[in-house]
C-alpha positions in Angstrom: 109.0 55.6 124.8 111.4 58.6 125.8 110.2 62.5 124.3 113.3 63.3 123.0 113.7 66.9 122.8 115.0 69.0 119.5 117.2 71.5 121.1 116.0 75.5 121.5 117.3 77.6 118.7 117.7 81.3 118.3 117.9 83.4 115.7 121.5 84.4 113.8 119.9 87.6 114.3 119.4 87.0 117.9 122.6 85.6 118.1 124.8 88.4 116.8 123.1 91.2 119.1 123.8 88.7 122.3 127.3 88.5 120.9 127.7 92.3 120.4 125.8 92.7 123.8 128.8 91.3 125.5 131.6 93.1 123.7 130.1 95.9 124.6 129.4 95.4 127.9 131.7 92.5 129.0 129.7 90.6 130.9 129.4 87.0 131.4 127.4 84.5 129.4 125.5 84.1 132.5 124.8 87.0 132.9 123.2 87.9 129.4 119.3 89.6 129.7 117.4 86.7 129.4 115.9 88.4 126.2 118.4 87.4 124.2 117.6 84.0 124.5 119.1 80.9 127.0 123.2 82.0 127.6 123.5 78.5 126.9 122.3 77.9 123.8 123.9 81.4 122.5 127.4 80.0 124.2 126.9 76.5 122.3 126.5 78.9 118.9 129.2 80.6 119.9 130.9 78.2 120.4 130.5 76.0 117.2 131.1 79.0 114.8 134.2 79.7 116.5 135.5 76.3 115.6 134.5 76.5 111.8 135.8 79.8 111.7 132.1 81.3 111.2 132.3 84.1 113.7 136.0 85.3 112.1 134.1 85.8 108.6 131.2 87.4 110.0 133.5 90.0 112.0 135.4 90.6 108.6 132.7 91.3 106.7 131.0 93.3 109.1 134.6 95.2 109.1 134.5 95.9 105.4 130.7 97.2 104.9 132.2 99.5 107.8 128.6 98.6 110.2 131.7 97.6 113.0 134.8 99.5 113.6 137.0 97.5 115.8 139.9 95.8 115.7 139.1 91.9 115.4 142.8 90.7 116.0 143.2 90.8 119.8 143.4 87.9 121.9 141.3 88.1 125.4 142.4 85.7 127.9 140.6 85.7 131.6 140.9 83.9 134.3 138.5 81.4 133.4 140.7 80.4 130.5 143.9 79.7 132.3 144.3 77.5 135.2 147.6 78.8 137.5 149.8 76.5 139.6 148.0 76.9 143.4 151.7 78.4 144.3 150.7 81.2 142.1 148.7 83.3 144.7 152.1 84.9 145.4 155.0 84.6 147.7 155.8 83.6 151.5 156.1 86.8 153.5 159.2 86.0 155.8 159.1 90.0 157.3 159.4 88.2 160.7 157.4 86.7 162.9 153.9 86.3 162.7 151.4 85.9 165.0 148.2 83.9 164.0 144.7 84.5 165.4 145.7 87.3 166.8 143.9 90.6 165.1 145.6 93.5 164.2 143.7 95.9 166.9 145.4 93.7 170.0 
């Protein structure tokens, strides 16, 4: 008979200060100090709450007892968020001929 495994939980306390960790710091879930907990598991809370609109109420309240001062309507988009066309690395350069495997010091 399989072990199934409950999955490893953290704290809501633990959760916010990962979460405030990386606003402050903008890192990379990956790249959270591993005292915070697994980046995975604070990504898949992350990312639950966002969906039910948990983290949005928690960022307003924090707003109005004034512990946060920051403007919680701005939309971040990265890189890793938006896929581009692979034309979108920019255009031909047509300043004449080229030469190729050739280096620039002859």
């Amino acid at each position: 008979m399989p072990i199934l495994r409950k999955p490893l939980e953290i704290s809501n306390y633990q959760f916010l200060c990962a979460l405030l960790y990386m606003i402050e710091n903008g890192c990379k879930w990956r790249a959270l100090p591993k005292k915070f907990g697994k980046w995975h598991t604070i990504y898949m809370k992350f990312n639950r709450w966002s969906k039910n609109g948990t983290i949005q109420k928690i960022f307003e309240e924090m707003q109005e007892l004034n512990i946060i001062d920051i403007r919680t309507d701005t939309l971040c988009i990265d890189s890793t968020s938006i896929k581009v066309h692979p034309d979108a690395a920019g255009a031909r350069k047509s300043s004449g001929e080229q030469s190729i495997g050739h280096s620039k010091g002859g």
